[in-house]
C-alpha positions as a Markdown table, in Angstrom:
| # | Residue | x | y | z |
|---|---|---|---|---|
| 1 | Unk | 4.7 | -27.0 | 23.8 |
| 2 | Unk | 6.8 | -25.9 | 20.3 |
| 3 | Unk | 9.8 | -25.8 | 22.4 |
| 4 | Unk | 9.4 | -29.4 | 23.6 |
| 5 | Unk | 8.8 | -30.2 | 20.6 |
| 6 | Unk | 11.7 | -28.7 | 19.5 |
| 7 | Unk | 14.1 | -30.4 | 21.8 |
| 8 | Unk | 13.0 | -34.1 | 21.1 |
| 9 | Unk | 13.4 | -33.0 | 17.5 |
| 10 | Unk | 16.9 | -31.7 | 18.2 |
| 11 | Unk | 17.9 | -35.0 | 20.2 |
| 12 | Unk | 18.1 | -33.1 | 23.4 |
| 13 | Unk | 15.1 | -34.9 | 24.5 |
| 14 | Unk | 13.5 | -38.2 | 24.1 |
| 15 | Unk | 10.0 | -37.3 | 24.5 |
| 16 | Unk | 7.7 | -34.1 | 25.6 |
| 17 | Unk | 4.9 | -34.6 | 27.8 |
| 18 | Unk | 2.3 | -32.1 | 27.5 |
| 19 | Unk | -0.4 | -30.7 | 29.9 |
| 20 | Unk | -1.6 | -28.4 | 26.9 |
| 21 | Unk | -4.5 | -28.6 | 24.7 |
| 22 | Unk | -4.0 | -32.1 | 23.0 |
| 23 | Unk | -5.2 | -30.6 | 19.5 |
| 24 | Unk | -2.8 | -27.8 | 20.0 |
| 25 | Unk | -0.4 | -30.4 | 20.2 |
| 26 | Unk | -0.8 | -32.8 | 17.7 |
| 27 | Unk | -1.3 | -30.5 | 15.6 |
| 28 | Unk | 2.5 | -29.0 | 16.4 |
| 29 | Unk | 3.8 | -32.4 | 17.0 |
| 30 | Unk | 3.0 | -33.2 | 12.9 |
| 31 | Unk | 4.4 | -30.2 | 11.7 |
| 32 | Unk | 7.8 | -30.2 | 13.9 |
| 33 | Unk | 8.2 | -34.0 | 14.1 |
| 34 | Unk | 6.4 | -35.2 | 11.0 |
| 35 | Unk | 4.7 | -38.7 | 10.8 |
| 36 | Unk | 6.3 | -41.6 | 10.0 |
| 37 | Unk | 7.2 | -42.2 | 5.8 |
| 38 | Unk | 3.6 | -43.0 | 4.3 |
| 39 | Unk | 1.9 | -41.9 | 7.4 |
| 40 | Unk | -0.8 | -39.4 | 6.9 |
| 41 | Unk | -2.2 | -38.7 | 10.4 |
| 42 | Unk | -1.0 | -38.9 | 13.9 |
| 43 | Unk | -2.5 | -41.0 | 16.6 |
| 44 | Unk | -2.5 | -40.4 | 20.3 |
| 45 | Unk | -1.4 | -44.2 | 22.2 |
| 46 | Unk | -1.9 | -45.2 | 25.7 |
| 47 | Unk | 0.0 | -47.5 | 27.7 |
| 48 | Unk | -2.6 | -50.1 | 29.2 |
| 49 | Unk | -2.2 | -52.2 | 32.4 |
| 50 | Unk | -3.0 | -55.8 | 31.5 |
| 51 | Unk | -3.0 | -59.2 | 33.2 |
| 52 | Unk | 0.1 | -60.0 | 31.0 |
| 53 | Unk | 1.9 | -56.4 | 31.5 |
| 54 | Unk | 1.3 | -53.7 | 29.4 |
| 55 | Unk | -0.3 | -53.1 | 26.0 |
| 56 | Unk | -0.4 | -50.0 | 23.7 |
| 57 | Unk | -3.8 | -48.7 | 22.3 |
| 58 | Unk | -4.1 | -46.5 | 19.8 |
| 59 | Unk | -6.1 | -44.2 | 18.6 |
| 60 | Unk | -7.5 | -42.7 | 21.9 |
| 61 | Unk | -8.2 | -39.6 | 20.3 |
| 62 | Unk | -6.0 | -37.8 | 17.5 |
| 63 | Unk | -8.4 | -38.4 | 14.9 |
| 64 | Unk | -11.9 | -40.0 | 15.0 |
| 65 | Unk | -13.1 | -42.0 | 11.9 |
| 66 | Unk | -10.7 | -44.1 | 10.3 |
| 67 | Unk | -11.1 | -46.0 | 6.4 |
| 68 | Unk | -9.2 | -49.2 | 6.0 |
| 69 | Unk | -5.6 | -48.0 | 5.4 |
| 70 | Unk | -5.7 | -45.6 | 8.8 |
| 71 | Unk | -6.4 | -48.3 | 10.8 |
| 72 | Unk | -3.1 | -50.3 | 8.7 |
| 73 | Unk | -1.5 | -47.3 | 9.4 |
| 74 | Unk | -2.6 | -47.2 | 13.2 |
| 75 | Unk | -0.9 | -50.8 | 13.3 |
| 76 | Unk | 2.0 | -50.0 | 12.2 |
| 77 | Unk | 2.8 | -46.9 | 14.6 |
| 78 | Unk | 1.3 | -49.0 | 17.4 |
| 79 | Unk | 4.4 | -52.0 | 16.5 |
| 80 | Unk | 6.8 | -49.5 | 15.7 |
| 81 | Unk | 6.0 | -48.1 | 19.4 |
| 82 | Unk | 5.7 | -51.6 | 20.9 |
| 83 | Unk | 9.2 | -52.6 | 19.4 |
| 84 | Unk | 10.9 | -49.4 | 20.8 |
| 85 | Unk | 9.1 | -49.2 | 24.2 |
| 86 | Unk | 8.4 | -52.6 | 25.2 |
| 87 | Unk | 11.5 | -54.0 | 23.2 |
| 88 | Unk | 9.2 | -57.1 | 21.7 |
| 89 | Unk | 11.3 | -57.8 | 18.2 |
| 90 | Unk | 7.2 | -58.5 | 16.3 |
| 91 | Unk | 4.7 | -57.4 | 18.6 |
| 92 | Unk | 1.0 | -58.6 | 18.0 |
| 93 | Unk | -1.1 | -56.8 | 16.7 |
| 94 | Unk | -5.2 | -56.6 | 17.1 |
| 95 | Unk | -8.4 | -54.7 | 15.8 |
| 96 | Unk | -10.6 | -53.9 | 17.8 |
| 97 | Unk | -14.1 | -55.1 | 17.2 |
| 98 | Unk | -17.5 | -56.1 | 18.4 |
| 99 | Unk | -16.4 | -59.6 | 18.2 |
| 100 | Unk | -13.6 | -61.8 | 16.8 |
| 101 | Unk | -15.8 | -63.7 | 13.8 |
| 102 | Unk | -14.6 | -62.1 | 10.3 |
| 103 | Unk | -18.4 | -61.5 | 9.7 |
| 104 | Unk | -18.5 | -58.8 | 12.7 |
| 105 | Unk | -17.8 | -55.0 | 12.4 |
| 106 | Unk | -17.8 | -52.5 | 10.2 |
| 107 | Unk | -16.5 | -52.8 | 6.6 |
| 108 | Unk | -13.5 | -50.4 | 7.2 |
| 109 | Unk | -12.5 | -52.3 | 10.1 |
| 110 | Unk | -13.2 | -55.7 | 8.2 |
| 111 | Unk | -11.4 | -54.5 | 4.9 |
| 112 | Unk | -8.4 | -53.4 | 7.6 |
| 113 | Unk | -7.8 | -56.8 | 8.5 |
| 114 | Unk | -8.1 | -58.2 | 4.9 |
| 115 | Unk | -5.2 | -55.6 | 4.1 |
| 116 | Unk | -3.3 | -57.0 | 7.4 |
| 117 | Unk | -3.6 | -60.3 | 6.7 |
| 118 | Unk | -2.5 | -59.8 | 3.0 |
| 119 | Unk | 0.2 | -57.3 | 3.5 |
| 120 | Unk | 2.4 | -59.8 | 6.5 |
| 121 | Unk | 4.3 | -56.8 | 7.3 |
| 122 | Unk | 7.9 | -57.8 | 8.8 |
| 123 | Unk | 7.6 | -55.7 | 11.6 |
| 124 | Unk | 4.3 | -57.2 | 13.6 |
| 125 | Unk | 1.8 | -60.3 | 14.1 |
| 126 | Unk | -1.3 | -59.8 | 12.8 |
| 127 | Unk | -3.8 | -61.2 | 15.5 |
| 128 | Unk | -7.1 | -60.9 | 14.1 |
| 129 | Unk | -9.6 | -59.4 | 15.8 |
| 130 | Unk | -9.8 | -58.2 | 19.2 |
| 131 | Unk | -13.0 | -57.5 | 22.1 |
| 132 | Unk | -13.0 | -54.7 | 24.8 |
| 133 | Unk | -12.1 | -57.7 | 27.3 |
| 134 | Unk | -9.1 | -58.5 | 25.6 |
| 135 | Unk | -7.4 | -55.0 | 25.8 |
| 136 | Unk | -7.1 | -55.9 | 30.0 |
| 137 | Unk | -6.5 | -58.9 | 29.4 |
| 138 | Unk | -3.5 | -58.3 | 26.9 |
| 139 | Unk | -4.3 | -60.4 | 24.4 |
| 140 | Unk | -2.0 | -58.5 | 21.9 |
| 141 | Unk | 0.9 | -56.1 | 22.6 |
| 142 | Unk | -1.1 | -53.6 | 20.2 |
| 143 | Unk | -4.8 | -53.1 | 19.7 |
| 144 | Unk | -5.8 | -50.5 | 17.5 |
| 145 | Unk | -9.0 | -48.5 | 17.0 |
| 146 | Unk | -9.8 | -45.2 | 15.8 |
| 147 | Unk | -9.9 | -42.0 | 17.9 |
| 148 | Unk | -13.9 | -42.3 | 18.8 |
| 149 | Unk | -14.3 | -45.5 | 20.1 |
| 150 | Unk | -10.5 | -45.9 | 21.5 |
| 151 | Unk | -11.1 | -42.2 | 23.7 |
| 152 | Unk | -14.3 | -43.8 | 24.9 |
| 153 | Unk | -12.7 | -46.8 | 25.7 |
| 154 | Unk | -9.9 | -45.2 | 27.4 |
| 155 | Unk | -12.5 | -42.8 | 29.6 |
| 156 | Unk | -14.1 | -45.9 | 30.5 |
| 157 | Unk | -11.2 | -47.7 | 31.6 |
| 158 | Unk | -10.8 | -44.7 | 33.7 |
| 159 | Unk | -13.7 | -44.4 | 35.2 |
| 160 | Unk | -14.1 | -48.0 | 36.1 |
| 161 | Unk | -10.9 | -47.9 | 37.8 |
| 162 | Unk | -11.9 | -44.9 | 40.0 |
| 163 | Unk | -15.3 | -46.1 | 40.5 |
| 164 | Unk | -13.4 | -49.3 | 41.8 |
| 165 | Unk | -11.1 | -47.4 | 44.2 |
| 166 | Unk | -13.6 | -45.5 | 45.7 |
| 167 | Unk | -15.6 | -49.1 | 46.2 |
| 168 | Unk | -12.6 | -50.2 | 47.9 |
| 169 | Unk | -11.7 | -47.1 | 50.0 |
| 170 | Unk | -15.2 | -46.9 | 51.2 |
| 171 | Unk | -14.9 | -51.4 | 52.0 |
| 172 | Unk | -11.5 | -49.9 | 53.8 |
| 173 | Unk | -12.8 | -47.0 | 55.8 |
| 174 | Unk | -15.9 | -49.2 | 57.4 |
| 175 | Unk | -13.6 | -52.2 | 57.8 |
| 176 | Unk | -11.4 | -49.6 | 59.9 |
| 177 | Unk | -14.2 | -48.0 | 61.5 |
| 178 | Unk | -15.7 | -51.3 | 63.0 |
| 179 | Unk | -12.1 | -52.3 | 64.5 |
| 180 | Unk | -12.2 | -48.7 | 66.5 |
């Protein structure tokens, strides 16, 4: 994993992909590759199929528990991604709540979006708030949560979609099987 490492630190790679222990890796990752300037802790992002395309998601699981300025700084990796992989010049950029009134959530996430809305960075679109149903639906280019709720949301996602397929394959094989 070092060596990877290594080699997109060198230039003579553009990314390493890892089947190692992700700790083990982030952990490497922050000490070869550093974070970005004024970023304290890494964040693991996922590329999300969405009825619009794709969307980035981060954190699904570098570092659970987040205070206001994690999840600003969760934000700003997620559009600094979003520009370089999806090539959107200000990519939109939601939080990740249990609804999309300013009432709702939980104070760091609610002092997050204060900070957001204040701060009108030049490099993203502050959206506001965000729901579960929004992340498939691609409502913003980003949506950022912190590492416990955005791993369970990603398992989730995963499991739906297998639980789906084998819904379908099962539909498929007695469809087939009533034809023979």
């Amino acid at each position: 994993m070092w060596m990877a490492l290594e080699a997109v630190k060198k230039g003579e790679a553009d990314v390493a992909v890892s089947a190692g222990n992700t700790g083990a890796l982030m952990a490497m990752a922050k000490i070869c590759l550093r974070t970005m300037a004024q970023i304290d802790r890494p964040a693991i992002a996922a590329t999300w199929p969405t009825l619009r395309g794709r969307s980035i998601v981060l954190d699904v699981g570098a570092s659970p528990g987040a205070d206001a300025q994690h999840y600003v700084d969760l934000a700003i990796m997620g559009a600094a991604m979003a520009t370089i992989v999806f090539n959107v010049e200000k990519p939109t950029v939601g939080l990740l709540n249990i609804g999309v009134e300013e009432v709702k959530g939980i104070e760091e996430v609610k002092a997050a979006a204060r900070l957001l809305r204040e701060a009108k960075l030049p490099g993203l679109v502050f959206h506001g708030f965000v729901e579960g149903d929004d992340i498939g639906q691609g409502t913003t280019d980003v949506v950022v949560t912190e590492a416990f709720t955005g791993n369970i949301a990603l398992k989730t996602a995963e499991g739906t979609a297998k639980q789906i397929g084998a819904v379908l394959d099962r539909k498929s094989t007695r469809l087939n099987s009533s034809h023979t």
